[in-house]
The first five atom37 places (N, CA, C, CB, O) and aatype in JSON, in Angstrom:
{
  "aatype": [20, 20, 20, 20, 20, 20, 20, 20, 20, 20, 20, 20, 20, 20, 20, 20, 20, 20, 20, 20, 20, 20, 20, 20, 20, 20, 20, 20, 20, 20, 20, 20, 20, 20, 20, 20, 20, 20, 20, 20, 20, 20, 20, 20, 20, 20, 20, 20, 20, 20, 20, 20, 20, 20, 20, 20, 20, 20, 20, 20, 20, 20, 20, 20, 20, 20, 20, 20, 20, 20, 20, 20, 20, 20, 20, 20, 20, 20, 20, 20, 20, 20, 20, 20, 20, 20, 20, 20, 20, 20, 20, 20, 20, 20, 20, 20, 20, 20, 20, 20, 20, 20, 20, 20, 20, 20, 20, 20, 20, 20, 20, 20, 20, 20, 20, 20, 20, 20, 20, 20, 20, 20, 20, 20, 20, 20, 20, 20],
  "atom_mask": [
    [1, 1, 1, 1, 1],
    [1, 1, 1, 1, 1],
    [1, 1, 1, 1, 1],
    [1, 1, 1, 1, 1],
    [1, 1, 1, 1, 1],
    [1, 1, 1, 1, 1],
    [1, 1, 1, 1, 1],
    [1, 1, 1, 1, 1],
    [1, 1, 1, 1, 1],
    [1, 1, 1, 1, 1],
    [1, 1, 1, 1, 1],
    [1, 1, 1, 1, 1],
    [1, 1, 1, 1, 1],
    [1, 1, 1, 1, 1],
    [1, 1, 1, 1, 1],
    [1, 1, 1, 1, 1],
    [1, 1, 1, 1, 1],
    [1, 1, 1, 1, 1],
    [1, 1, 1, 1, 1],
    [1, 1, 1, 1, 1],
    [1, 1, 1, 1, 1],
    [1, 1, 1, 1, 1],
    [1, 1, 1, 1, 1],
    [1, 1, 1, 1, 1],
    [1, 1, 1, 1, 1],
    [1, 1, 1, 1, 1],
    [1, 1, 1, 1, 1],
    [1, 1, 1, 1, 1],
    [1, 1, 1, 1, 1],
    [1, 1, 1, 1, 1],
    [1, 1, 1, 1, 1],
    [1, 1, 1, 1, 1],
    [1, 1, 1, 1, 1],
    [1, 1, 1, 1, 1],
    [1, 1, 1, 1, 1],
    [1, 1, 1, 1, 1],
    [1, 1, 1, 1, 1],
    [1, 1, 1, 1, 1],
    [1, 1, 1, 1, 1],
    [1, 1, 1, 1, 1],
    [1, 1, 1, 1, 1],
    [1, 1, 1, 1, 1],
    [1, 1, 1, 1, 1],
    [1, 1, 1, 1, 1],
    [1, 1, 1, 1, 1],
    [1, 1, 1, 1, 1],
    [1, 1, 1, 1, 1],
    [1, 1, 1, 1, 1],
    [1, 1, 1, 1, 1],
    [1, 1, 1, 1, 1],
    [1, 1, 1, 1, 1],
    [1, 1, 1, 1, 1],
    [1, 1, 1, 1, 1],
    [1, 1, 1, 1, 1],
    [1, 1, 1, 1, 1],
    [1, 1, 1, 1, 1],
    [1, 1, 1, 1, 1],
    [1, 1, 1, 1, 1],
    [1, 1, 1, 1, 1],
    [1, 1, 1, 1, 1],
    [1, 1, 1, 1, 1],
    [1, 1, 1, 1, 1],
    [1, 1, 1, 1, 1],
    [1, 1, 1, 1, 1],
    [1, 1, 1, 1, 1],
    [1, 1, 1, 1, 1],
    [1, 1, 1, 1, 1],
    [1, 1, 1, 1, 1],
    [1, 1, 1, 1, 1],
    [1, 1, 1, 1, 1],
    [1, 1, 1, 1, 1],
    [1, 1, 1, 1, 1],
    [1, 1, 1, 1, 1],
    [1, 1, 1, 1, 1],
    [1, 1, 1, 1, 1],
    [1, 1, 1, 1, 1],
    [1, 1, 1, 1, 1],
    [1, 1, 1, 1, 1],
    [1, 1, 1, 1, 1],
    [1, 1, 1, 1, 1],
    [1, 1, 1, 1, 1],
    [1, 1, 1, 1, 1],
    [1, 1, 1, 1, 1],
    [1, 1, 1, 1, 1],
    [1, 1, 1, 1, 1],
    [1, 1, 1, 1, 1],
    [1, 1, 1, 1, 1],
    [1, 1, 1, 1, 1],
    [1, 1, 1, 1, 1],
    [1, 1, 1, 1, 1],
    [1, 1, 1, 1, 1],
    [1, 1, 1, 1, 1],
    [1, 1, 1, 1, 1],
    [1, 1, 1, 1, 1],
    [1, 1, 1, 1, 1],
    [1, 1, 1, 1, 1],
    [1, 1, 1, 1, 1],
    [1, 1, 1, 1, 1],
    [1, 1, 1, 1, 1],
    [1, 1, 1, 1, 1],
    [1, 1, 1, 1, 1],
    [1, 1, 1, 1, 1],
    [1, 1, 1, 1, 1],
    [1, 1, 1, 1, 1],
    [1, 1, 1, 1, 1],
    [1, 1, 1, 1, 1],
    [1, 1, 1, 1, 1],
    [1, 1, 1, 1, 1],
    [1, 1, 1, 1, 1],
    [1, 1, 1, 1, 1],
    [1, 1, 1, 1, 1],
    [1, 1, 1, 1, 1],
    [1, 1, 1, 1, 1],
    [1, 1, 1, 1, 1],
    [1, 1, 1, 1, 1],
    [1, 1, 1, 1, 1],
    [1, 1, 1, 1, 1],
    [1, 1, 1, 1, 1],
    [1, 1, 1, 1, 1],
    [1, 1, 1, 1, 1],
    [1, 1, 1, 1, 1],
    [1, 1, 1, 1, 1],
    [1, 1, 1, 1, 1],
    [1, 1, 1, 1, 1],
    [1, 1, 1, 1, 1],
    [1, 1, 1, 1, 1],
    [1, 1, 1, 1, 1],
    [1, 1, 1, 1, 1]
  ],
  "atom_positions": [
    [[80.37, 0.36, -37.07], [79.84, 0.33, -35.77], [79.53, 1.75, -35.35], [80.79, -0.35, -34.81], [80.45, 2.56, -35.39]],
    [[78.01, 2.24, -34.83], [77.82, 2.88, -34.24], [78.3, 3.01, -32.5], [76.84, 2.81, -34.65], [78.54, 2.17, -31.63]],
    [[78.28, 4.87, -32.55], [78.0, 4.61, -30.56], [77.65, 5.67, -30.51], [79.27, 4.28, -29.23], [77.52, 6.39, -31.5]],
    [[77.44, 5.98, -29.5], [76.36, 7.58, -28.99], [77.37, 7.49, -27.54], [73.83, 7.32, -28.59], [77.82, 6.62, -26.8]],
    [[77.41, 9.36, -27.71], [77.87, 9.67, -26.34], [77.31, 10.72, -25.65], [79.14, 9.92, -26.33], [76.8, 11.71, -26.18]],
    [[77.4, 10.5, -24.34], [76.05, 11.51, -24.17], [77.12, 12.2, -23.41], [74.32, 11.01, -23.3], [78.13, 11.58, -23.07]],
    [[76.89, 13.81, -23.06], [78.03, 14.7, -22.54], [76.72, 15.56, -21.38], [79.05, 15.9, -24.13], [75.55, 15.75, -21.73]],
    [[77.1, 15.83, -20.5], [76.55, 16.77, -19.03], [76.73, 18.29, -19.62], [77.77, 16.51, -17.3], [77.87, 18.68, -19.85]],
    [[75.93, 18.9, -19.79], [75.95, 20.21, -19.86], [76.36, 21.04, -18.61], [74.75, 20.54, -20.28], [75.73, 20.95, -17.56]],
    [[77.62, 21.99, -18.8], [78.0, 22.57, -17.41], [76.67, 23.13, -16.82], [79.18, 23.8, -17.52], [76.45, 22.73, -15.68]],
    [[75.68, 24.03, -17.37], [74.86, 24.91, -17.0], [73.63, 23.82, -16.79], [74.71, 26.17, -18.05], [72.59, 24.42, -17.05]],
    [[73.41, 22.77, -16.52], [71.82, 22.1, -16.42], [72.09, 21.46, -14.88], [71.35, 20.63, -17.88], [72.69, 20.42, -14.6]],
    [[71.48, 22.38, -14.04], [71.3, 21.74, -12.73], [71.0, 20.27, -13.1], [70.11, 22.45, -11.83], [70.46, 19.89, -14.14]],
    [[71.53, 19.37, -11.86], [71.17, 18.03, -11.62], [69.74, 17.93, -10.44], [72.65, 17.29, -11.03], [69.62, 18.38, -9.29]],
    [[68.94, 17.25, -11.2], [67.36, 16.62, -9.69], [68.44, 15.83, -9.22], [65.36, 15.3, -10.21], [69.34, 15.2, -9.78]],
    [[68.05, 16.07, -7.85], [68.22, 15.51, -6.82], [66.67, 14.76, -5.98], [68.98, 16.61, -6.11], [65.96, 15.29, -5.11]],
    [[66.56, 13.71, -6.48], [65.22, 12.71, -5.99], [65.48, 12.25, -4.24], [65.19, 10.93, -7.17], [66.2, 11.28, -4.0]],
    [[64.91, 12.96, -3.22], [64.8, 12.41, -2.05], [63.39, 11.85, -1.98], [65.15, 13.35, -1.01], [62.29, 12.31, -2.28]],
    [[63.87, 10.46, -1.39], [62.65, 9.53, -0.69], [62.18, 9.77, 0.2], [62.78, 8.43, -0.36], [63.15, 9.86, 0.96]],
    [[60.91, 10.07, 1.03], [60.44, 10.22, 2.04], [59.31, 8.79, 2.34], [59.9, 11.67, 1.97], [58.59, 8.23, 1.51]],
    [[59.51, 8.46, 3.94], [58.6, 7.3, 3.78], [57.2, 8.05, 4.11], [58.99, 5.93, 4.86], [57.19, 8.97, 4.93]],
    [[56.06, 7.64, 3.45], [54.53, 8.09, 3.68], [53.77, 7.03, 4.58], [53.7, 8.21, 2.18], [53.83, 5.83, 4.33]],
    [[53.33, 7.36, 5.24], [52.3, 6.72, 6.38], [51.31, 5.99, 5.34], [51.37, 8.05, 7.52], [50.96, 6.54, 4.3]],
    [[50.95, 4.9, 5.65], [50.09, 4.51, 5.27], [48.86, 4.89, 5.62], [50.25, 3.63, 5.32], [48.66, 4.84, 6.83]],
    [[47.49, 5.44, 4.57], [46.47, 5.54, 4.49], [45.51, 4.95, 6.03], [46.34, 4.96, 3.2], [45.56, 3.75, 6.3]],
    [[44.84, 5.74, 6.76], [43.99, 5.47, 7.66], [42.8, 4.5, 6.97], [43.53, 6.81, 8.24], [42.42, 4.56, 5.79]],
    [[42.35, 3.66, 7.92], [41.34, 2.91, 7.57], [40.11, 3.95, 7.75], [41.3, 1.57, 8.42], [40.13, 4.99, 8.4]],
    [[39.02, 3.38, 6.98], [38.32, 4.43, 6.81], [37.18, 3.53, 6.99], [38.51, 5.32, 5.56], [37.26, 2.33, 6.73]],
    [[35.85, 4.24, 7.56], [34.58, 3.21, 7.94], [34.3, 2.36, 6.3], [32.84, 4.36, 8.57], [34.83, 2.91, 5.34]],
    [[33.58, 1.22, 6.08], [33.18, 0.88, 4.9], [32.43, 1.35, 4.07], [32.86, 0.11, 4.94], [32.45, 1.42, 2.84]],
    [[31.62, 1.76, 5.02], [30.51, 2.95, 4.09], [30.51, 4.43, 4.79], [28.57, 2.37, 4.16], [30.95, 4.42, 5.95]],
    [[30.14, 5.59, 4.34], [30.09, 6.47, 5.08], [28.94, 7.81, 4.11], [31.75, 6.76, 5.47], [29.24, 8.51, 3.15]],
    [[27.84, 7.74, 4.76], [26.63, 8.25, 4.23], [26.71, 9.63, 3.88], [25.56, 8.06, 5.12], [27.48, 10.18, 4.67]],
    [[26.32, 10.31, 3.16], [26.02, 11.8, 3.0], [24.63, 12.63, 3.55], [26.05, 11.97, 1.53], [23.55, 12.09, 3.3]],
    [[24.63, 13.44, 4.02], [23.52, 14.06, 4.25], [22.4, 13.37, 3.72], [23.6, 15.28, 3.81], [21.4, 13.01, 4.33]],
    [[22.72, 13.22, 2.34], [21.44, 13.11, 1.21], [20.97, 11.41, 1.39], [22.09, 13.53, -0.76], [19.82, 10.99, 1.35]],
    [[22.04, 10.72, 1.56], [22.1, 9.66, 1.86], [21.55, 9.33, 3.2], [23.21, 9.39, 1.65], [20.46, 8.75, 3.18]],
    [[21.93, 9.51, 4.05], [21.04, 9.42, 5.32], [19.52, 9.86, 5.33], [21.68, 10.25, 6.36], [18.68, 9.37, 6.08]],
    [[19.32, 10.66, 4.58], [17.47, 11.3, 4.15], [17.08, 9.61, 3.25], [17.38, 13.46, 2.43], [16.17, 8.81, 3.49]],
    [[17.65, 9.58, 2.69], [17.05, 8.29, 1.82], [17.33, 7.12, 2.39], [17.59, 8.13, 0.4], [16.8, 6.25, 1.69]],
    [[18.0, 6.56, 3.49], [17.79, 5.5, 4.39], [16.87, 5.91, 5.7], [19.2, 4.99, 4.82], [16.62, 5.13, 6.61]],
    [[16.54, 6.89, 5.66], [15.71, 7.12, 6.86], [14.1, 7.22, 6.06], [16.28, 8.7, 7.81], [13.03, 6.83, 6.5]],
    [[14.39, 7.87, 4.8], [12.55, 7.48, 4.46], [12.27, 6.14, 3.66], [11.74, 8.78, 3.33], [11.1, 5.97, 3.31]],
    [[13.36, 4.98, 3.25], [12.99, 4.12, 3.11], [12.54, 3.23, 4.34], [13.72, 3.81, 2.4], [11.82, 2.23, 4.35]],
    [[13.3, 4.03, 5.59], [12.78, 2.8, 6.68], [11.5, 3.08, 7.16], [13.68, 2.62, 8.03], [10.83, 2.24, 7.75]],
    [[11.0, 4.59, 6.85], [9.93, 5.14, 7.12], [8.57, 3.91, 6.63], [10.02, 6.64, 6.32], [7.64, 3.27, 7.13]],
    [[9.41, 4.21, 5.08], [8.09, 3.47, 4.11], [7.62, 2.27, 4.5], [8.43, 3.15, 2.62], [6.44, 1.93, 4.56]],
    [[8.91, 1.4, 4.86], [8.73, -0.13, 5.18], [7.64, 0.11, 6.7], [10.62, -1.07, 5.54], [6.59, -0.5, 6.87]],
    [[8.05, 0.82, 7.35], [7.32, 1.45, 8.72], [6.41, 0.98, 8.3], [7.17, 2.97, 9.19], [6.17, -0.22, 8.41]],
    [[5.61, 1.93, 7.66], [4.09, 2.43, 7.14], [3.54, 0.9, 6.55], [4.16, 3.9, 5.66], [2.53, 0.34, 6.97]],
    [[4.44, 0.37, 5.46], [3.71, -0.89, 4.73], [3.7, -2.12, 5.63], [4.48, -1.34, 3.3], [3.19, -3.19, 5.29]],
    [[4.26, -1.92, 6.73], [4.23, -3.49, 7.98], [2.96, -2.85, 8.66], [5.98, -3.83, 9.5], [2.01, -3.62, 8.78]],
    [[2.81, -1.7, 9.07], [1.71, -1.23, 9.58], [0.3, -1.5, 8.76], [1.99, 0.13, 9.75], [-0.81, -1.85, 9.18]],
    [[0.66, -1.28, 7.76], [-1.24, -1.16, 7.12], [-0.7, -2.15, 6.9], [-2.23, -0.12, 5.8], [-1.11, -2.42, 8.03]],
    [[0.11, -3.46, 6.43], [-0.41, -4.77, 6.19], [-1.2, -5.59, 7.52], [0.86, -5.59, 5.68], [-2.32, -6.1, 7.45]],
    [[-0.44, -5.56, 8.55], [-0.45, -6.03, 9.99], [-1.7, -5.71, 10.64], [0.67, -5.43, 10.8], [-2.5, -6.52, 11.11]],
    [[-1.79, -4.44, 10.64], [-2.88, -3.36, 11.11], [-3.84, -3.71, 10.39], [-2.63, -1.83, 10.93], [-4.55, -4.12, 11.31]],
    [[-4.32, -3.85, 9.67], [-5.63, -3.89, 8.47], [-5.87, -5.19, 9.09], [-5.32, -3.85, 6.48], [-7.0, -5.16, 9.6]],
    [[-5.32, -6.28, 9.27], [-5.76, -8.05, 9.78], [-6.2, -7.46, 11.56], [-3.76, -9.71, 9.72], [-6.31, -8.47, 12.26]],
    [[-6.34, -6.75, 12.02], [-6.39, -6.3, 13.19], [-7.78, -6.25, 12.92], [-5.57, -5.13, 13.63], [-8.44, -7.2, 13.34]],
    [[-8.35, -5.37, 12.34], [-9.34, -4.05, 12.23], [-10.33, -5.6, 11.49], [-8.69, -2.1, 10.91], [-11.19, -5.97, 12.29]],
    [[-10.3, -6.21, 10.53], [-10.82, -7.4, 10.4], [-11.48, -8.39, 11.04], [-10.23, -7.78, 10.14], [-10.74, -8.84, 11.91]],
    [[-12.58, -8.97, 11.02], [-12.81, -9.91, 11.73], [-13.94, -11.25, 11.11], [-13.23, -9.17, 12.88], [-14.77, -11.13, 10.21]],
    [[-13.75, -12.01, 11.61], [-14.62, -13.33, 11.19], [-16.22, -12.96, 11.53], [-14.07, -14.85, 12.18], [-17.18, -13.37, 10.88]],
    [[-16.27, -12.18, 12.61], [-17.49, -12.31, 13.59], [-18.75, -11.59, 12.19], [-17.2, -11.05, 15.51], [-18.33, -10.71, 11.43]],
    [[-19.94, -12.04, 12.07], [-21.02, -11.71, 10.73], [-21.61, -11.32, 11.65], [-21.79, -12.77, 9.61], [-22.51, -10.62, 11.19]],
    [[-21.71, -11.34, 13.47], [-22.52, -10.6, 13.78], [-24.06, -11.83, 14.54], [-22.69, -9.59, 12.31], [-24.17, -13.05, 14.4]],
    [[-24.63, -11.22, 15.0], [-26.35, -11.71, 15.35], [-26.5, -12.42, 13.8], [-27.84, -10.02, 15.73], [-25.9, -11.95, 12.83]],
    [[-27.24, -13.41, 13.72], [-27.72, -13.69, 12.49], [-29.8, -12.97, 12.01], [-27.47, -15.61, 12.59], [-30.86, -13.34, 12.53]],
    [[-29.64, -12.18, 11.16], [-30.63, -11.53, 11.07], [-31.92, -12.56, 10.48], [-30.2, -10.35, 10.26], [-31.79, -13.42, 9.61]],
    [[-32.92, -12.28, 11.04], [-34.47, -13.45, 10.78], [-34.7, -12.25, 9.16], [-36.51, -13.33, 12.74], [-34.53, -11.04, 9.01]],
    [[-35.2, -13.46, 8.11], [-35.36, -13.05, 7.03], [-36.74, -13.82, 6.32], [-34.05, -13.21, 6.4], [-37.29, -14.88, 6.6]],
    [[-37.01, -12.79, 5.29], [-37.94, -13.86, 4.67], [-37.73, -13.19, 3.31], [-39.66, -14.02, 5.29], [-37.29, -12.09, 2.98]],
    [[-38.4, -14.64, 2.39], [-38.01, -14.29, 0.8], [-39.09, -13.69, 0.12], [-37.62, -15.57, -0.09], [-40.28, -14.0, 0.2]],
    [[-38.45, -12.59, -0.72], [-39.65, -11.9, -1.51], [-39.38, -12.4, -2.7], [-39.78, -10.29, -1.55], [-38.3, -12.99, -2.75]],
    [[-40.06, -12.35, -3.78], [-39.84, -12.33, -5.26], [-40.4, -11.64, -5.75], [-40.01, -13.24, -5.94], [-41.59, -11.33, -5.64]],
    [[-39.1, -11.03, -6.8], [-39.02, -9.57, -7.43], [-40.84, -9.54, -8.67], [-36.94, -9.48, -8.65], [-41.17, -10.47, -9.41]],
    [[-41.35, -8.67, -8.55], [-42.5, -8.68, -8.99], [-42.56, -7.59, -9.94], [-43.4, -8.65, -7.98], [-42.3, -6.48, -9.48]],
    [[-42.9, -7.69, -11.43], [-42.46, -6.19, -12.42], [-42.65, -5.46, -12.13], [-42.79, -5.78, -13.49], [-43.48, -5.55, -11.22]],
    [[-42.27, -4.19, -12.41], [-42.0, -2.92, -11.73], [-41.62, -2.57, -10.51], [-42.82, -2.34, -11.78], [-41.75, -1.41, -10.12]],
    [[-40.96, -3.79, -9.54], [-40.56, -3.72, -8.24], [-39.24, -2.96, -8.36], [-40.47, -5.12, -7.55], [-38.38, -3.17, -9.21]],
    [[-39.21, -2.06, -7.43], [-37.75, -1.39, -7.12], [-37.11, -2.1, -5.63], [-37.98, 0.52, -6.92], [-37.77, -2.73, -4.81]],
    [[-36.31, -1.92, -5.59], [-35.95, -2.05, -4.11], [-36.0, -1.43, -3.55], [-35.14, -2.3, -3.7], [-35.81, -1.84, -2.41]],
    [[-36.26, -0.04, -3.65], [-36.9, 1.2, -2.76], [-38.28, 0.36, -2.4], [-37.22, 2.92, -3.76], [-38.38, -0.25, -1.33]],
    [[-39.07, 0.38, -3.14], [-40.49, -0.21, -2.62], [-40.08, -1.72, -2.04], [-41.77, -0.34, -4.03], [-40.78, -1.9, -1.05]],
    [[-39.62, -2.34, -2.16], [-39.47, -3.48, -1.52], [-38.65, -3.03, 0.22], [-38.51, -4.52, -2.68], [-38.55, -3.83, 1.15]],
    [[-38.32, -2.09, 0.23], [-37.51, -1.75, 1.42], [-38.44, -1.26, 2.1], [-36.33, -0.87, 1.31], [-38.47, -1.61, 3.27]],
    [[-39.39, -0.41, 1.68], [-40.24, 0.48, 2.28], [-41.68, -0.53, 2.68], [-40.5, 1.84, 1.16], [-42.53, -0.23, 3.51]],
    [[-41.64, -1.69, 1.88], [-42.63, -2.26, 2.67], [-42.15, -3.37, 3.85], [-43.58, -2.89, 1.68], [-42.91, -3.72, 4.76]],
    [[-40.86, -3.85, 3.69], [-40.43, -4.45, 4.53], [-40.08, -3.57, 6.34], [-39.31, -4.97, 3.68], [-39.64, -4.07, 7.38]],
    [[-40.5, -2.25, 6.04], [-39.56, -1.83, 7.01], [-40.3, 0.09, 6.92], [-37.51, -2.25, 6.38], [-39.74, 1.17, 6.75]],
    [[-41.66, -0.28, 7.12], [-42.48, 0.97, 6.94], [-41.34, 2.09, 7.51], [-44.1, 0.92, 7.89], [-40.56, 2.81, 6.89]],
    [[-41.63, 1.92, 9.18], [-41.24, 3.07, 10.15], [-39.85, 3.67, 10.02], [-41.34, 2.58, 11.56], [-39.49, 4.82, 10.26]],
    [[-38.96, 2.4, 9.48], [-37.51, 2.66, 9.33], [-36.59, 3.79, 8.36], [-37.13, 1.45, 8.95], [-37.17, 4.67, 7.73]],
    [[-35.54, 3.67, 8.34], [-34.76, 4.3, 7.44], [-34.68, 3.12, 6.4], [-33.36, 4.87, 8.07], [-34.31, 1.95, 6.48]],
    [[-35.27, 4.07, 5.18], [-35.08, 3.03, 3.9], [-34.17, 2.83, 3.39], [-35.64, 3.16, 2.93], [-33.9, 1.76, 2.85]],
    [[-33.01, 4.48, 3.43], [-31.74, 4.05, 2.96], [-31.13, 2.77, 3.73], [-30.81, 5.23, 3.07], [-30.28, 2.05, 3.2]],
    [[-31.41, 2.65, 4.46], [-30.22, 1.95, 5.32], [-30.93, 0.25, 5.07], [-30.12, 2.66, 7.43], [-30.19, -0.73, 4.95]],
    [[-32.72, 0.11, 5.0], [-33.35, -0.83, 5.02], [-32.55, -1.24, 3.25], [-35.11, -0.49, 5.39], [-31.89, -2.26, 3.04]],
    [[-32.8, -0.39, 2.44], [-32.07, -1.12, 0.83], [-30.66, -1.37, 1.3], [-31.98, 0.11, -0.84], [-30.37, -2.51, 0.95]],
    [[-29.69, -0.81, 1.93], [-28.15, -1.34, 2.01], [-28.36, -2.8, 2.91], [-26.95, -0.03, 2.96], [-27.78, -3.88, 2.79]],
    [[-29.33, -2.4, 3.76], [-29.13, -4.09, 4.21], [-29.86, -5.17, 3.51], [-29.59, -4.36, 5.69], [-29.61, -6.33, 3.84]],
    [[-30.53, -4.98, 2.8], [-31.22, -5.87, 1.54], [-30.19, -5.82, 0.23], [-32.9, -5.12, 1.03], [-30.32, -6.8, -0.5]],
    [[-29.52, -5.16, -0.07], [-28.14, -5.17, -1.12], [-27.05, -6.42, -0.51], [-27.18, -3.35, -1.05], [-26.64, -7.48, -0.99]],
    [[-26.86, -5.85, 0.54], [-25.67, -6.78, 1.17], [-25.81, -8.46, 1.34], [-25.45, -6.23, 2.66], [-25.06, -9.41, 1.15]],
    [[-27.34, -8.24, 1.87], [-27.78, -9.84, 2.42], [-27.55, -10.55, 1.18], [-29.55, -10.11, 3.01], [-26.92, -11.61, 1.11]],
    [[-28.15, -9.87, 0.07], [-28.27, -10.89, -1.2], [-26.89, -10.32, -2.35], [-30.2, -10.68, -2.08], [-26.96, -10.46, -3.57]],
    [[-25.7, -9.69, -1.61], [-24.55, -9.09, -2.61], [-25.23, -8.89, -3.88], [-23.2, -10.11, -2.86], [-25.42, -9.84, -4.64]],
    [[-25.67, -7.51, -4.2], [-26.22, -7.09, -5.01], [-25.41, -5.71, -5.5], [-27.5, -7.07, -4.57], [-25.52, -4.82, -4.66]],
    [[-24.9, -5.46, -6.28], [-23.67, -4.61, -6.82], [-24.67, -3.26, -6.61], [-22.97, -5.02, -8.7], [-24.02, -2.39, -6.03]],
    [[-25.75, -2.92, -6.85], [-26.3, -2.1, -7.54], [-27.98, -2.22, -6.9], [-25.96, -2.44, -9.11], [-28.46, -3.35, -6.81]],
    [[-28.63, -1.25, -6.57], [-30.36, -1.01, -6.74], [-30.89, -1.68, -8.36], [-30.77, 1.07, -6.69], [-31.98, -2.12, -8.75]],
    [[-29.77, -1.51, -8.94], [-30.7, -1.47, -10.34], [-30.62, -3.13, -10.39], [-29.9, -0.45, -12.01], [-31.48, -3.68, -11.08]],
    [[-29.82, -3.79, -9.84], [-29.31, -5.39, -10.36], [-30.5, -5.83, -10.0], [-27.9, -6.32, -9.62], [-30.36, -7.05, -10.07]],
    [[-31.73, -5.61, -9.6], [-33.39, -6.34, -9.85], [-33.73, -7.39, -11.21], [-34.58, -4.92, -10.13], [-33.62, -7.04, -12.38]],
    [[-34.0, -8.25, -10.91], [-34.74, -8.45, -12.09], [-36.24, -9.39, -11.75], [-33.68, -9.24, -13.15], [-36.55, -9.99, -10.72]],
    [[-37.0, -9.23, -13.07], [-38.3, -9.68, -11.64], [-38.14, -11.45, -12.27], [-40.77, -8.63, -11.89], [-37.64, -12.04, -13.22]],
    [[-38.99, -11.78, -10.91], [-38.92, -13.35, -10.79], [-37.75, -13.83, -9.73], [-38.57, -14.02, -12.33], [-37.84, -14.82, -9.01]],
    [[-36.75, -13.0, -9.77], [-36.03, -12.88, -8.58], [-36.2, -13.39, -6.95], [-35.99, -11.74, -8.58], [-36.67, -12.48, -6.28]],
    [[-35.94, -14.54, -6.21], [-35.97, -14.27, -5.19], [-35.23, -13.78, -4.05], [-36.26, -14.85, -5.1], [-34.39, -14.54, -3.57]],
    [[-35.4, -12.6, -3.53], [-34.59, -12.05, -2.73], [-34.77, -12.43, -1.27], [-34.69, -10.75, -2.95], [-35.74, -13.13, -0.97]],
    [[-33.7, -11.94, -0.14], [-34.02, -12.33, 1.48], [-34.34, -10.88, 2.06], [-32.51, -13.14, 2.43], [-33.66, -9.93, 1.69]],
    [[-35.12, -10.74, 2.75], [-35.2, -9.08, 2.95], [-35.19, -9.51, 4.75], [-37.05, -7.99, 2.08], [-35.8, -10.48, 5.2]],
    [[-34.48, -8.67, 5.46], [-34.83, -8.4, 6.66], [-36.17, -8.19, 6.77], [-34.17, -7.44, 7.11], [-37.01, -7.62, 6.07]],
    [[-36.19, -8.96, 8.09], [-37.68, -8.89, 9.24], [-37.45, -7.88, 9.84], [-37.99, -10.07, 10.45], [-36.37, -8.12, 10.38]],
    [[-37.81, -6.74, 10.16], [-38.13, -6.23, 11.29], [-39.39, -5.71, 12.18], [-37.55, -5.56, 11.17], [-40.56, -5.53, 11.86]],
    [[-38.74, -5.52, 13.39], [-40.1, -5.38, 14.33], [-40.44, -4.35, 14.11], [-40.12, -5.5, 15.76], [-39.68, -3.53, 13.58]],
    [[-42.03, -3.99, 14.57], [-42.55, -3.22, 13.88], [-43.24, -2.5, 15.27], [-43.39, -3.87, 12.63], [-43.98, -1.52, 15.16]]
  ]
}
């Protein structure tokens, strides 16, 4: 049979363990932002700002209304017709730029060049 004996050394101070009671921990908010953090909830609310605005805003600025309905008559595109010359005879005195954008639009025409002859187009009337 074994045994072990354990002996106190005169010279080895004894710890002495005192308990102290500790306060329990303060409640603390749930979240609590940083500088950096507050910059990045303030320009995400920015952004949302901005994207309710131009979605909202843009249906504003929109409208159903086409306006007066413009008196028209049909030409057909004839070879070598441009729509410069077709503008310029529809609309001697006028501005031609503006006489081809409203002959583009009437008939949604991507392009001056989208002509082709045999074509019938609607050209504004105007007074003369």
């Amino acid at each position: 049979m074994s045994s072990i004996t354990i002996h106190e050394l005169a010279g080895t101070p004894r710890r002495v363990r005192h308990l102290h009671a500790v306060p329990a921990p303060a409640r603390q908010a749930a979240l609590r932002l940083t500088r950096r953090g507050r910059i990045v909830v303030l320009a995400a609310a920015l952004v949302l700002l901005a994207l309710l605005w131009v979605v909202l805003g843009s249906s504003t600025a929109a409208t159903y209304d086409t306006g007066a309905p413009v008196d028209t008559r049909t030409v057909t595109v004839a070879p070598g017709h441009t729509l410069w010359q077709i503008a310029s005879e529809a609309n001697p005195n006028g501005d031609i730029r503006q006489t081809v954008d409203d002959i583009m639009r009437l008939n949604s025409l991507p392009s001056a060049g989208a002509l082709q002859m045999g074509t019938e187009i609607a050209v504004p009337v105007y007074d003369h």
